[in-house]
PLY file of the C-alpha trace (Angstrom):
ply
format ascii 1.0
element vertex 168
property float x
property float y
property float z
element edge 167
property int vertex1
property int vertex2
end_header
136.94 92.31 68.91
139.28 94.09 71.05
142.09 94.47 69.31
139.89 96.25 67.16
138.16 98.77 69.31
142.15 98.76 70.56
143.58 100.08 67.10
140.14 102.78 66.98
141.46 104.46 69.92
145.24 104.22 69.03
144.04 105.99 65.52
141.92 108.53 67.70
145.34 109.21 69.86
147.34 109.57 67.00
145.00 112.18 65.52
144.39 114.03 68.32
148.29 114.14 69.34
149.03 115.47 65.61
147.00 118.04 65.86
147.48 120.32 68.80
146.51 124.13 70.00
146.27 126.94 67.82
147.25 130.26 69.18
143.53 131.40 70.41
142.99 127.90 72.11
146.59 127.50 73.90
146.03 131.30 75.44
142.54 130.54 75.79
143.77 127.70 78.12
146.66 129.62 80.02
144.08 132.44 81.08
141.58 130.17 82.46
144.61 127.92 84.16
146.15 130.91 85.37
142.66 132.31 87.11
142.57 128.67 88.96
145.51 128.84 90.48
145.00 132.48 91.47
141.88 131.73 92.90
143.48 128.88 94.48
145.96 130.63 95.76
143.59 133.19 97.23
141.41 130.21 99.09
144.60 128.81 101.14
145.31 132.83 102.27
142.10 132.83 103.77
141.98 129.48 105.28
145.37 130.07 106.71
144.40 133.26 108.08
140.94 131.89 109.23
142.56 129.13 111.29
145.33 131.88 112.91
142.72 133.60 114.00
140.65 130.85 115.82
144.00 129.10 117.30
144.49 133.03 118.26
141.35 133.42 119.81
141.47 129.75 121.59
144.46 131.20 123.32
143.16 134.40 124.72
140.30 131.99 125.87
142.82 130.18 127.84
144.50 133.23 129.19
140.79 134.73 130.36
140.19 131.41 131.92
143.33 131.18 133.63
142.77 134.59 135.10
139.39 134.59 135.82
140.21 131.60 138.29
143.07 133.11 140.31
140.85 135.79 140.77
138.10 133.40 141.99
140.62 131.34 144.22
142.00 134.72 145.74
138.63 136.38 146.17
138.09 138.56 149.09
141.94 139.06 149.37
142.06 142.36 151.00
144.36 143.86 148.33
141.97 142.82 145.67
140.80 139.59 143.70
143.65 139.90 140.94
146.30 141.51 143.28
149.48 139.22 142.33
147.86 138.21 139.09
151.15 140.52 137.17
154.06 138.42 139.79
152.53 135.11 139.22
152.38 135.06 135.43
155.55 137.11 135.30
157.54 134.59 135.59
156.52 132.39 133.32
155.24 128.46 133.48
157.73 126.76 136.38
158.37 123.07 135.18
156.79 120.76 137.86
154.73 123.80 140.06
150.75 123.37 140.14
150.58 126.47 137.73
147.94 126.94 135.99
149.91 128.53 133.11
150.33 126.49 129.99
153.86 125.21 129.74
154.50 127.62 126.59
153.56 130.46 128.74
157.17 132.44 129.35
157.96 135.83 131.06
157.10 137.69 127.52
153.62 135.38 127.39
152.70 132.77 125.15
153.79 133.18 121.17
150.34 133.38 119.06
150.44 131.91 115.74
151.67 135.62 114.23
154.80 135.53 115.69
153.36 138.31 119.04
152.44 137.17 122.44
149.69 137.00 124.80
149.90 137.97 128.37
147.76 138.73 131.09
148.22 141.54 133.78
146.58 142.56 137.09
145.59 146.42 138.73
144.17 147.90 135.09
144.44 151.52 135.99
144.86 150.55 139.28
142.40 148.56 139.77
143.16 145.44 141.70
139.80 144.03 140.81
140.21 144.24 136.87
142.52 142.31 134.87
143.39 142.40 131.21
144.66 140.00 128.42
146.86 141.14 125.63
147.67 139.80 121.89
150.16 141.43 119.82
151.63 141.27 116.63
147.87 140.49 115.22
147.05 142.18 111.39
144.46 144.19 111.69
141.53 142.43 109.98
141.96 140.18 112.83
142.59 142.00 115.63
139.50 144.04 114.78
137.14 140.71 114.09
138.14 139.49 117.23
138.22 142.86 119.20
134.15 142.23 118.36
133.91 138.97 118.87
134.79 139.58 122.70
133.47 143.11 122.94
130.02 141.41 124.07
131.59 140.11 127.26
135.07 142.39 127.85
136.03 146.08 126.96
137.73 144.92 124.35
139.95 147.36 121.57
142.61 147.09 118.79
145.64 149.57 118.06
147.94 148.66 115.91
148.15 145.26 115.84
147.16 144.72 119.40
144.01 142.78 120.78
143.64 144.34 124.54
140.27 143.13 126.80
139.55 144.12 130.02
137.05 142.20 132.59
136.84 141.78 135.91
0 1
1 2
2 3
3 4
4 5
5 6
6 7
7 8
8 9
9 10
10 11
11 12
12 13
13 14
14 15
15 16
16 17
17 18
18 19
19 20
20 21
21 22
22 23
23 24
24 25
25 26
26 27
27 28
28 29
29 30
30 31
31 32
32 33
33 34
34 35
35 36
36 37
37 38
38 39
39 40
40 41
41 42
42 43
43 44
44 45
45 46
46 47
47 48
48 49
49 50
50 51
51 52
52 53
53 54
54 55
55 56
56 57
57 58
58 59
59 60
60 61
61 62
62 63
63 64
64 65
65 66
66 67
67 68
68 69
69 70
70 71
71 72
72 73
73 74
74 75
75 76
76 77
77 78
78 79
79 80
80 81
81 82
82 83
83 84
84 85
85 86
86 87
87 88
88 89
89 90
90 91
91 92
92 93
93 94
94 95
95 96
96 97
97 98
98 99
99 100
100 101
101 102
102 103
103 104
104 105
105 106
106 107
107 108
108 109
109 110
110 111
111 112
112 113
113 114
114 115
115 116
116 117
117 118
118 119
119 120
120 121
121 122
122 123
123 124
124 125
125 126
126 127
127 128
128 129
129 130
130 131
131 132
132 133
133 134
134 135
135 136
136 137
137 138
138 139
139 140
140 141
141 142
142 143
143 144
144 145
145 146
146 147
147 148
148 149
149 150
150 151
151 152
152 153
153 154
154 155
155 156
156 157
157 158
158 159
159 160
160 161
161 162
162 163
163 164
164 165
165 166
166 167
């Protein structure tokens, strides 16, 4: 019994490997295949640029956090809470020191997933009491969804590529 139902399928094979595509069916196929893989193509974009931005906006969460507490360890300094905020992260993380910095963080900040950098700086217009985090290097579809995100807590804008908040 199944050797027959064997040599039914073999005979089903062989017919339907004689007969092929004809012209309307094979271009019928290549359309729909080629629609896949654009849409495909389209999908890993926007994951891709999905995840940049949250590893993006992970790191400025980082760099807020790391300000906002050497501004609460040097409160009531007489200069102001984030005088020396702009010297200490200048410099970049220091192998073996108690920084808070993360070790990537070097004198031109830490390098976001875009290829820019993040840094923080101290005395925003002069104000010793403000700082301010930066991103560059961001496209502008996400610098401007995360310039909202954070414009609930921070002044927070976008120019050209460039995620700036402010906060105190």
């Amino acid at each position: 019994m199944s050797k027959k139902i064997k040599n039914v399928f073999e005979k089903i094979r062989k017919k339907i490997n004689e007969k092929g595509f004809d012209n309307i069916q094979l271009g019928a196929y290549l359309f729909i295949s080629s629609l896949l893989v654009v849409g495909a193509i389209y999908g890993i974009r926007a994951i891709i640029s999905n995840g940049k931005t949250a590893a993006t906006r992970m790191q400025v969460d980082k760099l807020v956090t790391i300000a906002r507490n050497y501004g609460s360890v040097n409160a009531g300094q007489p200069n102001g809470t984030y005088y020396g905020l702009g010297s200490y992260v200048a410099s970049g993380y220091v192998p073996g020191s108690t920084s808070s910095l993360p070790e990537n963080y070097t004198a031109s900040g830490v390098k976001n997933p875009w290829g820019g950098f993040g840094i923080i700086t101290n005395a925003v217009n002069g104000n010793p009491y403000m700082f301010s985090v930066s991103e560059s290097g961001l496209p502008e579809d996400a610098c401007s969804q995360m310039a909202n995100y954070y414009s609930l807590t921070y002044v927070a804008s976008c120019s050209g590529g460039v995620l700036t908040l402010t906060g105190e």
